[in-house]
Each structure stands twice: as C-alpha cells, then as structure tokens.
N, C-alpha and C positions, 0 to 999 in steps of 0.2 A: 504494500500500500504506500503509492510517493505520496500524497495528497495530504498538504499539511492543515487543511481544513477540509469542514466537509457540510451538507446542508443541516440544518435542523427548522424547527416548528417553534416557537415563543411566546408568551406571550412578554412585553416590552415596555407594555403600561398601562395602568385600569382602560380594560376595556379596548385594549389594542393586543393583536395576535401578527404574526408575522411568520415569514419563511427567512431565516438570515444563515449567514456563514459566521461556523465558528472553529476553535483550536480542533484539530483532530489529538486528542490525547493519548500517552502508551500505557499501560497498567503498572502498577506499580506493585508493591508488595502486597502478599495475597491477595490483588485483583487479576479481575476478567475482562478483555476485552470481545466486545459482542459484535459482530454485523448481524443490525438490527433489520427482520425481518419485516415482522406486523409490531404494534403498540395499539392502546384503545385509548377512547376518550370516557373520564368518569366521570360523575359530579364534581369530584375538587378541582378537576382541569379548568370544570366552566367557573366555579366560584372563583376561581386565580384570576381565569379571562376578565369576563364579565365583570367582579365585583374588588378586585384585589384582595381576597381574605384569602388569609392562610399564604401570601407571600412572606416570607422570610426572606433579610438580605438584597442587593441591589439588582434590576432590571438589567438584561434580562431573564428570563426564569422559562428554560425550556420542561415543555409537558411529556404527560404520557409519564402512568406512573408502571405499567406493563409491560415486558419486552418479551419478543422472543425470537428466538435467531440462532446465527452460527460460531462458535468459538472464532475468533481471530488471531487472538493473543493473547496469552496469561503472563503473570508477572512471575515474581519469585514464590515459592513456597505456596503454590496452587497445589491443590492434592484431586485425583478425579476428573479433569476436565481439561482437555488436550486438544488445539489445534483441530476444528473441522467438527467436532460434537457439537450436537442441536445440544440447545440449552433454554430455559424457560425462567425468567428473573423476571423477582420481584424487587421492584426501587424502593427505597425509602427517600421522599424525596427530601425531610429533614434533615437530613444525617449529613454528616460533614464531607460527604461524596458530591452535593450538590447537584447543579445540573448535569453535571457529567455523565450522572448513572439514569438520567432520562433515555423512553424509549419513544421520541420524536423527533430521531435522527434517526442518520445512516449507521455511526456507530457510537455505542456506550460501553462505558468503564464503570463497574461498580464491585464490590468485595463479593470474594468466593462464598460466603454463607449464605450470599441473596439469590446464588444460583440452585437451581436444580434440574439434572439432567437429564433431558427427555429418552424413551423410550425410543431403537431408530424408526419405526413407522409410525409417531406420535405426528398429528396434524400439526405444525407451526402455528398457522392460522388458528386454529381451538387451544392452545397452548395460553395463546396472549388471555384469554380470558379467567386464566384462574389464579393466579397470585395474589392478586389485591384481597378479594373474597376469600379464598381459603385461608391467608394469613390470618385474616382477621376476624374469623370463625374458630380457628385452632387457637389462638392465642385469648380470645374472649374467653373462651371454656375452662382451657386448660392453665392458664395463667391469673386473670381478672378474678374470675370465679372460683379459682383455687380448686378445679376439679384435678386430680392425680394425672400425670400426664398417662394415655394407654400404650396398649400394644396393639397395633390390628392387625386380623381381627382379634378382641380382645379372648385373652390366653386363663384369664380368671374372674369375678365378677368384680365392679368395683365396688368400694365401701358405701357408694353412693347410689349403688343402681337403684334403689326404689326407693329414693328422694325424687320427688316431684320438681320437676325443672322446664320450665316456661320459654317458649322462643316466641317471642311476642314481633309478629311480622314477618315471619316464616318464608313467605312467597320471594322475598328481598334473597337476590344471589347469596348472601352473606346466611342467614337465615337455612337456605337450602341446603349448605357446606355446614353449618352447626348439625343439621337433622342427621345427614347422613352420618357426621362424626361420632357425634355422639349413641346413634346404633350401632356403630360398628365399634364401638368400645364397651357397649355391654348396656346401656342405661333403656333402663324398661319404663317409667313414668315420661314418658317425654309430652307434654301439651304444648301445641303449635297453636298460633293464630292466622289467621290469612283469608282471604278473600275468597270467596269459595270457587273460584275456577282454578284455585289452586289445589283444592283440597283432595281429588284422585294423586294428582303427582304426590305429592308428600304424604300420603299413605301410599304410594308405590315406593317411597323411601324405607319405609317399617315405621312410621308413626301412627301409632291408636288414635290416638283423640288430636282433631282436629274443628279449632272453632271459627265460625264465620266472626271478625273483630268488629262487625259492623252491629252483631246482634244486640239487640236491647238489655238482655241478662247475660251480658260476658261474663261479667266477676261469675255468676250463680253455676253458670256451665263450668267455666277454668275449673274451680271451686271442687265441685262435683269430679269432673273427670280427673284430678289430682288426687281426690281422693281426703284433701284438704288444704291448707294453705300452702302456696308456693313458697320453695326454699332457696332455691336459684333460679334467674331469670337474667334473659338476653333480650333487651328492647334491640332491634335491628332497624326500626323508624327514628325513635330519640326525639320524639317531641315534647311539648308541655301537656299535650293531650294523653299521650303512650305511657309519659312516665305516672299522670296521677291513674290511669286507668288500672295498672302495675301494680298502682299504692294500694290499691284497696284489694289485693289478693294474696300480696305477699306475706309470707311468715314473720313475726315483731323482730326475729334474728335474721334474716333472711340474707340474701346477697342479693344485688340488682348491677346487671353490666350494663350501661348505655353506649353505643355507639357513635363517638363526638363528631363533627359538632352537634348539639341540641339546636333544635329549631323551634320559636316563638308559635302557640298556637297548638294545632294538632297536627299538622300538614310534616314530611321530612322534606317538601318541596322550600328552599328556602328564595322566599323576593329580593329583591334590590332595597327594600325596605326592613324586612323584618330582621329581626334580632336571630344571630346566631353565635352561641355559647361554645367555648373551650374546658370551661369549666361553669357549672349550673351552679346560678345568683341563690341565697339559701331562700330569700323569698319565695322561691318557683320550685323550691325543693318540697315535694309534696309525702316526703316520706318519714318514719319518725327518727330518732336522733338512734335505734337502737338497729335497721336496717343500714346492713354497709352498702353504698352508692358509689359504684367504682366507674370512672371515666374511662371508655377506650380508647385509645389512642395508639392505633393498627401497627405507625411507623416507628413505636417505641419497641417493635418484640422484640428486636436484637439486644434490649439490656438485659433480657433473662437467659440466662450465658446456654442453658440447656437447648430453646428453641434456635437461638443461634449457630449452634454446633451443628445443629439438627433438623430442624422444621423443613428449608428446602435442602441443602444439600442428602440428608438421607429419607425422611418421614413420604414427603413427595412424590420422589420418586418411586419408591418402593407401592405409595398407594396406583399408580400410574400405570406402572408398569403389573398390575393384576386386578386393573381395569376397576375399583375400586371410586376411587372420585371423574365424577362425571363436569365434559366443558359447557357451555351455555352453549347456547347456539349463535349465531356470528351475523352481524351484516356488514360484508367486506366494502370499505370504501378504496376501490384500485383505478380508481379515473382520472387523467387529469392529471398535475403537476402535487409537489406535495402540496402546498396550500391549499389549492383547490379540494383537495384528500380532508384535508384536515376541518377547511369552512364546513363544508358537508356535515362530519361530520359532529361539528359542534352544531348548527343551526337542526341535527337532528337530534341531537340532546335536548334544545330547550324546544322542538317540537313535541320528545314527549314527556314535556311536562306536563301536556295535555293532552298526550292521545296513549293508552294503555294499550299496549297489543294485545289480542284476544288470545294467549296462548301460555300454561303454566307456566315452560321452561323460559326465561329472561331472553334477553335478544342482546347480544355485547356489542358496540360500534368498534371495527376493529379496522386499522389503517394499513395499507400496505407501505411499507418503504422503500420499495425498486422505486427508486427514482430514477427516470430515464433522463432528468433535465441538469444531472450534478455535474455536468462541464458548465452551466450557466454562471457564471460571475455572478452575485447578486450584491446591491449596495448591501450594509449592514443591515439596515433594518426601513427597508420595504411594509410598507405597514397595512394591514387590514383591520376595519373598525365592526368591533362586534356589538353585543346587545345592549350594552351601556352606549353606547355614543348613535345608535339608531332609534327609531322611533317604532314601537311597538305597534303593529296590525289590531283593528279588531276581533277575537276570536269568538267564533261563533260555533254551536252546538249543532249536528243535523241529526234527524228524526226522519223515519218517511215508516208509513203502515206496509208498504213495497217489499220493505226487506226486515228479514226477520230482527225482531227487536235485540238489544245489547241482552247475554245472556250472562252479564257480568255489572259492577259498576265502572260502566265507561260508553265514550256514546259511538256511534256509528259512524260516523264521523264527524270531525273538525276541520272548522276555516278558518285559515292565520290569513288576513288579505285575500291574494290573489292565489292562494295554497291551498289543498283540502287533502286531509290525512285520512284515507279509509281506513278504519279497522278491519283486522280480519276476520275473511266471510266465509263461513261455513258452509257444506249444501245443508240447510234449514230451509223447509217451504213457511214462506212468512205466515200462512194462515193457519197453519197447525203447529208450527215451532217445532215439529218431528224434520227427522233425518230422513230426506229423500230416499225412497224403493230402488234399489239395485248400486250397480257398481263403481266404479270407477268413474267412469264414463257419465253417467248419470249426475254422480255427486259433483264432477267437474262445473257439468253446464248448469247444476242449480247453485251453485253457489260464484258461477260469475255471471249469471243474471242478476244473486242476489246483488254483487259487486255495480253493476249497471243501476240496478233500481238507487241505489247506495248517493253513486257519484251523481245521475238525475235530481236526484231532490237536494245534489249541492250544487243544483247551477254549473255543474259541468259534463263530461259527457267519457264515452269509453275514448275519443280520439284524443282526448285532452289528456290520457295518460301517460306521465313521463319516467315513471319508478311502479316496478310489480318487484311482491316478493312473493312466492311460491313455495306453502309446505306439504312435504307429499310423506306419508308414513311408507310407503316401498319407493323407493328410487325404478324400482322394476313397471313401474307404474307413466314413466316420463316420455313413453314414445305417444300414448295412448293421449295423455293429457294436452304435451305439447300440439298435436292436431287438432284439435280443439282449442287451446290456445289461439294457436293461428288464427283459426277463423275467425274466433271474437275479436281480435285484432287488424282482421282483411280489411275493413275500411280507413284505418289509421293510416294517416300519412306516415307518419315516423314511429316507427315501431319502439316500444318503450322499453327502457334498462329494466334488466332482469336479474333477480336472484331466485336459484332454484334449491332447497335445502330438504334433505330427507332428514328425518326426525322421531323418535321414538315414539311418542304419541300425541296424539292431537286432541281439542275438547269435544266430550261427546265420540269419544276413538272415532274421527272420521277418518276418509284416509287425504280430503286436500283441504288448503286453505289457502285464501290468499287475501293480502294488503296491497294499499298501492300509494301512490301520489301522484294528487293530480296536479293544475293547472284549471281554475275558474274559468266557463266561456264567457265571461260578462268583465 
C-alpha cells in the first residue's frame, strides 16, 4: 500500500458530514490494520451528524462505529490474526484509538481485542452488523448486571437461572443478542417485552413469556409470568417512560441496566430538542434509593480486563463459527461515490424514525467501501449539510381500506415531502386480513397489488418507484417471482433499484414481502 492517505466519511461540524482525505496510519503495538470492507450507520452516527452529542475532542470525527474486512497489517505482538484473515471489529469510538479505529474509511487501525475473526465462508457484509449489539448485550448481562460470565452452550446451570430477569424492549437488535445469550447460558425465567410482530421470532429464540409493552396491564402480566417481582432487568429503549414503567415491577433489591443515552419522555427516538442523559438527573430517577440503576455504556467493556481478553477475540468467534448468534438482515448501500453511500444512508436513518419495517428480524444500513473514486484528490473537507442545517418536510400518515391494514403499530405508509416510504406488504387480501389461497405465485401478485393500492392512496403510482426491497423465505422461489416482478414493472420507465434478500421467516410465515420508495406524482 504506497498511498499515504486515503478516503474517509466525517462528520466536521454540527450538522455537516463530508467525504475528506486523511493520514493513512501503520499499526502499532498490538494493533490491527483492517481494509475496510462494509461499516453501518447507527443512531450515534446521526446524533454526532445531526446534533453534535456524544463528540468528544476536535473536528473532525470520522463515523461508523462497525467494521468489517481484510487483515492488512498487524503490529507487534498481534496473536491470531495474520495478513489476509477476514476479521469482524468492533470500534470503540471513545477510546484513545480515536478516529483511526472508524469503519468509514478505506482502512482502520484499532487494538487486537476489538477484533474477532470471522469464520472463512462468514458473509463480510452480515458480519458488519453485529459488534455494536452483541457487545453490548454481552457486556449489559454479564458485567452491568453482574450475571456470572457462561460457557456456551452452558456446561452447568447458573446460580441465577430461575431468577426472573426482564429484557424490556426485546425487539431492539441489542434486546435480540440478550435473548438468545442468555438461553444459551442456561436462564429459564426470561420475560421479554416487544411489540407483538415480534413476539413468534423471540419465542423462536426459546423465550416463554413474551409481553405486548403496549398493553394496559404490563406490570400485572410481567408480574404474573415472572412469577413475581423482577430481579434483573435490561431496558434496551432507556426512556423516562421504560424506566418508570421498570419501577413498578422491579424487586426493592433488584438490578436495573439502562442502555445510555436516556431519552426525555417515553420515545428512545431522540429530537433536536429533547433532553438526552449520560447519566439520569435523580429527579427522573423513578426508582427507590435501594434498587441498583447501572448506566450502560457499550464502549467502556474493554475496562473489565476479562471481556477484553475475550468477548471478540475468543467468545465471538467461537459462537460464529457453530452458527450460534445470528446477523440482522442488511440493506447494502453500494451506489455511487462514498458520500453518496453514506447520505443514503443516513437520510434512511432518520426516515425510519418514522417508518417501522413490517418485519421481526431489524434491517442494519450497511455501507460498502470499494471505493472506485480513491484516485480522486478531494479538498479537505468538501462538505454536505444534513438535518440540522435543512428544513424539515411535512410528514404525513397514509391509510387506504385498498390495502390491508398495519398489522403492527406502524402505518402503511409515510410522506417526508416529495418521498413516500411503503411498508412492507404482505399477500393479505384487504377484506378478510387472511393470507391469500395458494402459492408463490399467488402471494406475489396479492401482495404487490396490495403495494399499488398502498402507493395510490399516497399520491403516487407503481412508475414513481425508485427503491424495492424484496423478502423471499426460499431464494428457490426468485425465478418464479422475478416474472412477475417484471411485469408489474412493464410500464415503468426506469426500472427501480433492487434488493433481493432470503430470510428465515416472515410475519404471518409468508413466503414474500416487499417495501419500496417512492417519489410523489404531484
């Protein structure tokens, strides 16, 4: 590698993001140098963008706190990981590594403990999505809460297994990565909350009791299905709403883990306005003075010398490689220059801050970094102005009796401006809410009519579509579908970007789904 700099992603000042040149650095003692693959976009990327919160230290501050990629180059006293190994690193982005160990470049540097080494037929692309959420799944449980760290699968019962233990917002990737850890370490009381299109996948994880968070007698149900009062609990929202909802089920000794920052209200969506805590004001503390309230804080695991040694360099892998913790599912942004990669997909972050996908498993925004354009010179800092310095659209709700109703809390779709975000549409015949008669084929054409009825009642139409995503439970299934594809698409001028993703299961086990984006004809 001559190339003494190389591209990255920034952002460079509230509310400014950029594509700039910077050092290319060599590793140093027990560091890794990575050629980064894919990186994703999380909520803290957009709070840095967007709002400046949680920047430490001077502009600029390259994102992506995910990486995953090819060894390049290790330093000294690297043990495990050799020139040319896929590797799967998680950043801390506080840690005295800085921007360096970002994965929204071409290449990062960060210490051999934040690595762990992929399995050689592990997807790269599915790879990027699990560091951030399993760390901080593993590390809430097993550290915060002071559960015994296990062995998987667990080899003896633990002292804790039938303590009643709370994962309050379950459906949240972080949430999902608790469930499963925690069965596979032995614990039998486990009570989830979540929204109830969650609630088949997280009993397909081995969790019994699962409650809808929305229901009127949560505390009486948790309550009930614990058995009695909660003794540990993991809020994976961290609201002012989650945490007093908590207060009133927990045990007077209990443990409560919150997941920082807390956000003002009940919402974990945090505004440009609202209050968001690092540490919860005691006013808002809703808990008694004899429940211990421990803060999360993901990018500190590294001071407990054991998860350090361990969590990704050995625990990781080893769950990986015997097919044990499962990736999210992916929408690859590979279009375009990186900036372009990266606006994407940040403007599809805070689109869904309003549009829920209609589907258990999360959806991760995950960036390609082949950059085809790194001969490009670019001045320092090129700058693009995101949702602080632009002027917010009005959004708007759509409804149509056409297509079958939300069979979730969330709406059919949404209009940002001149944008409209379908949710995903299932084959449901709108006047019975049952799952169309027969196969494939069938399910396809009712469920992108339901799609048409959908984008119709938002003022725009099937040619106005410029983004489909496609989910099919058999991949075996994609010759059958795409022809029928096509033809709902025959009249379209320009045929619209695609993603096609096979998937374990879908709501209602159908076998397709699909979302889209459109473009308003008005």
């Amino acid at each position: 590698m001559s190339s003494k700099t190389h591209l990255a992603f920034a952002t460079t000042a509230v509310g400014v993001a950029s594509a700039i040149q910077v050092p290319t650095l060599s590793p140093g003692l027990g560091e890794v140098m990575v050629k980064v693959a894919y990186s994703t976009i999380i909520p803290l990327d957009t709070y840095m963008v967007d709002y400046g919160r949680l920047v430490q230290g001077e502009y600029p501050v390259i994102l992506g706190f995910n990486v995953s990629g090819v060894v390049e180059a290790v330093g000294a006293d690297v043990d495990g990981l050799q020139t040319g190994d896929k590797a799967s690193i998680h950043v801390c982005a506080f840690s005295t590594a800085g921007s360096k160990a970002k994965g929204l470049q071409e290449y990062a540097v960060m210490d051999r403990s934040t690595c762990a080494k992929l399995p050689d037929d592990y997807s790269l692309e599915a790879a990027a999505t699990i560091p951030d959420n399993f760390i901080t799944a593993f590390y809430t449980l097993f550290d915060c809460l002071g559960l015994p760290p296990p062995t998987f699968p667990s080899s003896a019962p633990s002292p804790h297994a039938d303590t009643p233990i709370l994962v309050y917002g379950a459906g949240a990737t972080s949430g999902q990565y608790a469930v499963q850890l925690l069965v596979l370490a032995g614990y039998k009381r486990i009570v989830a909350t979540a929204s109830p299109r969650h609630h088949s996948y997280l009993k397909s994880l081995g969790v019994v009791h699962v409650v809808d968070y929305s229901t009127i007698d949560l505390a009486e149900k948790i309550l009930l299905a614990a058995g009695g009062r909660i003794q540990f609990a993991m809020d994976c929202i961290s609201a002012e709403g989650t945490l007093k909802s908590i207060s009133s089920m927990v045990s007077p000794d209990g443990v409560v883990a919150m997941l920082l920052p807390v956000t003002e209200g009940g919402s974990h969506i945090a505004g440009k306005d609202m209050q968001m805590w690092m540490e919860l004001p005691v006013d808002r503390n809703p808990f008694p003075d004899s429940v211990k309230l421990v803060g999360v804080r993901a990018l500190k695991y590294q001071q407990n010398e054991y998860l350090r040694n361990n969590l990704m360099p050995k625990i990781l892998p080893q769950l990986l490689e015997h097919g044990i913790i499962q990736p999210n599912r992916i929408r690859l942004f590979d279009r375009g220059s990186l900036q372009d990669r990266c606006q994407e997909a940040l403007n599809v972050r805070l689109s869904e801050t309003f549009k829920l996908v209609g589907s258990p498993v999360p959806v991760r925004s995950v960036i390609s970094i082949d950059v085809a354009t790194k001969s490009l010179r670019l001045p320092q800092y090129p700058t693009f102005v995101f949702a602080t310095n632009r002027k917010m659209s009005t959004i708007t709700a759509v409804a149509t009796t056409n297509a079958p109703s939300a069979i979730g809390p969330y709406s059919q779709a949404i209009k940002v401006g001149d944008f409209v975000f379908v949710s995903g549409c299932i084959p449901l015949v709108p006047s019975t809410m049952q799952i169309v008669e027969g196969g494939i084929e069938e399910q396809t054409k009712q469920a992108l009519s339901n799609l048409k009825a959908v984008l119709e009642a938002s003022a725009s139409s099937v040619g106005r579509v410029v983004k489909t995503t496609v989910f099919l439970k058999n991949m075996e299934d994609f010759a059958t579908v795409n022809k029928i594809y096509e033809e709902f698409f025959s009249g379209s001028e320009h045929k619209p970007a695609r993603s096609a993703v096979e998937v374990a299961r879908l709501p209602k086990d159908v076998l397709f789904e699909i979302e889209c984006i459109a473009v308003s004809s008005k």
